[in-house]
C-alpha angles and dihedrals in degrees: 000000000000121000116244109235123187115211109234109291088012095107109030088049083054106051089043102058088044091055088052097040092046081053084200092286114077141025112272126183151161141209105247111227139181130083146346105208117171091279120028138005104248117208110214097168135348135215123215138237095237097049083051100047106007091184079071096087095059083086139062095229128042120284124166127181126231081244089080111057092066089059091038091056088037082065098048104052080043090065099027083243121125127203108267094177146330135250132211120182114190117216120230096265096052116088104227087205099066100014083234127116110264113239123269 
């Protein structure tokens, strides 16, 4: 298996735009795209799931609608960037166990 590499900036701006996106409440995510090389797949940006679907972020957990991967592969071949792997971050108020709010 190939390790996963972030390019500088790559991973703190990530994490930072699903956490503000999740608000805390809900699951946020993105597909991870950039390179394979020999040795590692190397992210250079991301897209998320929301600019691809906006309807996602009804919902506590992600759901993305078929609509979105032709966009997503449109993108791609757009940038000359593939998708090496994909992220979810829960918010506070998701249980990871069962991908459901927990109660309040």
């Amino acid at each position: 298996m190939k390790r996963l590499e972030f390019l500088p900036g790559v991973w703190k701006g990530l994490m930072g735009d699903l956490h503000q996106r999740g608000s805390g409440r809900r699951e946020s995510g993105a597909f991870l795209l950039g390179q394979v090389t020999e040795d590692a797949k190397v992210v250079s940006e991301w897209v998320s799931y929301e600019d691809l679907d906006p309807a996602s972020r009804k919902h506590a957990i992600i759901r993305l609608d078929t609509s979105a991967f032709p966009r997503l592969w449109q993108g791609c071949a757009d940038r000359d960037v593939q998708v090496v792997a994909d992220i979810g971050r829960a918010g506070e108020t998701v249980n990871r166990k069962t991908q459901r709010p927990l109660a309040a």
